[in-house]
C-alpha positions in Angstrom: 20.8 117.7 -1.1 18.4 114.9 -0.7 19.0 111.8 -2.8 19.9 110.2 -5.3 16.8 107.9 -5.0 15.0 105.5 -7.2 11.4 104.4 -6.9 12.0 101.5 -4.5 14.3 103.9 -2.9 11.2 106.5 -2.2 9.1 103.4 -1.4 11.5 101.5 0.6 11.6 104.9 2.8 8.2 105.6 2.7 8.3 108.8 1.4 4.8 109.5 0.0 3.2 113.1 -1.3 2.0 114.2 2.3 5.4 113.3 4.1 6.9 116.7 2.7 5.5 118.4 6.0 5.1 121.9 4.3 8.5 122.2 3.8 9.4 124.4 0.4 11.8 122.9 -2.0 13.1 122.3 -5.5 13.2 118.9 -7.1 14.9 117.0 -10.0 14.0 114.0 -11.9 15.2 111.7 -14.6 16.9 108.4 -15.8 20.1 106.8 -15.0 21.1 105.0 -18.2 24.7 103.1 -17.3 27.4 105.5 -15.8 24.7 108.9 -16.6 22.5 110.5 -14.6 19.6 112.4 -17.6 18.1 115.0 -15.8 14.1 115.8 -17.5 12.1 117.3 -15.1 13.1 120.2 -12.4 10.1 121.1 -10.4 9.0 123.1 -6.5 6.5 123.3 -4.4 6.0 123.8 -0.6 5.7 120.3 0.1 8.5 118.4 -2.1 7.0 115.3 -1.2 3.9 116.4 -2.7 4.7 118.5 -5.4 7.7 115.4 -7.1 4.5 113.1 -6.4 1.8 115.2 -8.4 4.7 115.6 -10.9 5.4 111.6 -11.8 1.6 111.9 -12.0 1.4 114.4 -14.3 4.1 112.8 -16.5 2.2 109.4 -16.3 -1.1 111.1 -17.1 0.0 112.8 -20.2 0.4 116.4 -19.1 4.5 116.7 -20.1 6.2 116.6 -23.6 7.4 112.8 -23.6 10.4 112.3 -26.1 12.0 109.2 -27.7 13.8 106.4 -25.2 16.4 107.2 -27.8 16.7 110.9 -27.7 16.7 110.7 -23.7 19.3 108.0 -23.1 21.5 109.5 -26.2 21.5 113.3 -25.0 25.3 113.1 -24.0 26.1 112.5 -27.8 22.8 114.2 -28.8 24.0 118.3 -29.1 20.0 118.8 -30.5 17.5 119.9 -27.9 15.4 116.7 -27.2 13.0 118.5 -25.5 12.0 120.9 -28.8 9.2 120.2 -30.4 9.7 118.2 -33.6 11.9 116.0 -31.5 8.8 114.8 -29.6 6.6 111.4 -29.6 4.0 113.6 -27.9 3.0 116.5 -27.0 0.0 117.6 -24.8 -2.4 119.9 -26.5 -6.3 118.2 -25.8 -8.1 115.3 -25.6 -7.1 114.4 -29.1 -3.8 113.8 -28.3 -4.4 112.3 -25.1 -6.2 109.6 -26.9 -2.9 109.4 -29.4 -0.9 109.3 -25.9 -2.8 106.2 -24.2 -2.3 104.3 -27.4 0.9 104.8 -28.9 3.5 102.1 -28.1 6.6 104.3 -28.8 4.8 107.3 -26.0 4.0 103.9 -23.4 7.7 102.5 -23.7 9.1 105.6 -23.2 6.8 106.5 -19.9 8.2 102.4 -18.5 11.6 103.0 -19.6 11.8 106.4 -17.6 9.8 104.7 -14.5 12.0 101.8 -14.9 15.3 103.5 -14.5 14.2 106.5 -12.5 16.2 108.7 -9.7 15.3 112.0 -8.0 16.5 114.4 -5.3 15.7 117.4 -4.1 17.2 120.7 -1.8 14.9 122.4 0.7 14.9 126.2 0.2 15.6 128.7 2.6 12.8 130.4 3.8 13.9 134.2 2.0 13.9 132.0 -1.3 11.5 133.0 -4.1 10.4 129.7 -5.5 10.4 129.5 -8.8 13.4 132.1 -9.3 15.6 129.5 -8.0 13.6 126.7 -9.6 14.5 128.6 -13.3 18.0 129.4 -12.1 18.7 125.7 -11.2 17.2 124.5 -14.9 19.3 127.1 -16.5 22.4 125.4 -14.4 21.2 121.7 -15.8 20.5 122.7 -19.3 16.5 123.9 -19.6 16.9 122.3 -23.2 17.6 118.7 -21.9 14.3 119.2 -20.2 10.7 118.2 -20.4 9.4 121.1 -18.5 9.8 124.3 -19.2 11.5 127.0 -17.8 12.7 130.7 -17.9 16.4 131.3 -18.2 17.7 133.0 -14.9 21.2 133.5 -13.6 22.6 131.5 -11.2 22.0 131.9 -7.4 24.3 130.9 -4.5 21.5 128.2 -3.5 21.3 127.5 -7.0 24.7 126.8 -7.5 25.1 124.8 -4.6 22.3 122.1 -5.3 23.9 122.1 -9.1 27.2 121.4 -7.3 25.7 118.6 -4.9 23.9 116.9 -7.5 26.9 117.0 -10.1 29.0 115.5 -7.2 26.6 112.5 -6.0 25.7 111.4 -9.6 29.4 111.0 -10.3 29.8 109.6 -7.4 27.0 106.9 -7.8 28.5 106.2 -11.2 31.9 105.6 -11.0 
């Protein structure tokens, strides 16, 4: 596993969407809010670089489900699915609510707060993998309903379990 990084982390080492050099991966992304690390956003792509890069994008542009600051540093006490749909400050559906996004103070805190206290890593996938079979099983491993995107349910793979293992060891490891 790759990471635990922040933004200055990723800057700092100059990792930008075209150093992922082809190479096929899964990634996770989230908030650390003082000893947790909240997962929200499990994602591929053949370039990792890329694809984590496209997906901060798509966040900040208003293409993901954004919910409360609240709701997403209080998940550990939280046992309701943040991520379900009355739960939401926003949720993309046209240009209508892209104009409500833009505006709304609550949806703009929320996109700082999670850029503000951000971490990511990723696994590269072995090159028999399928994808987004072992994107879905990972998210099933994290929780899919802690998440803003979505996912099917999938059973667990060996590669699977061992990036859930990895990333379950290094966060509580970063946070003693």
């Amino acid at each position: 596993m790759k990471g635990l990084f922040t933004l200055d982390d990723l800057k700092n080492n100059n990792i930008r969407k075209d150093n992922g050099e082809g190479v096929s991966g899964i990634y996770l992304w989230g908030v650390k809010n003082n000893l947790n690390y909240i997962p929200l956003c499990i994602g591929a792509g053949v370039n990792i670089h890329m694809s984590l890069f496209e997906s901060l994008c798509s966040w900040r542009g208003g293409q993901f489900r954004v919910p409360h600051w609240e709701d997403i540093i209080g998940v550990k006490n939280n046992k309701e699915n943040v991520a379900k749909n009355k739960n939401l400050l926003y949720i993309p559906d046209g240009l209508n609510k892209y104009k409500f996004f833009i505006s709304n103070s609550e949806v703009q805190k929320t996109i700082k707060n999670v850029f503000d206290n951000f971490y990511c890593c990723w696994e590269i996938l072995p090159k028999s993998s399928k994808t987004n079979e072992e994107k879905d099983a990972f998210a099933t491993l994290v929780g899919t309903k802690l998440l803003i995107s979505s996912h099917s349910f999938k059973v667990e793979t060996t590669f699977s379990r061992r990036f859930y293992e990895d990333y379950l060891k290094e966060s509580s490891k970063q946070c003693p």
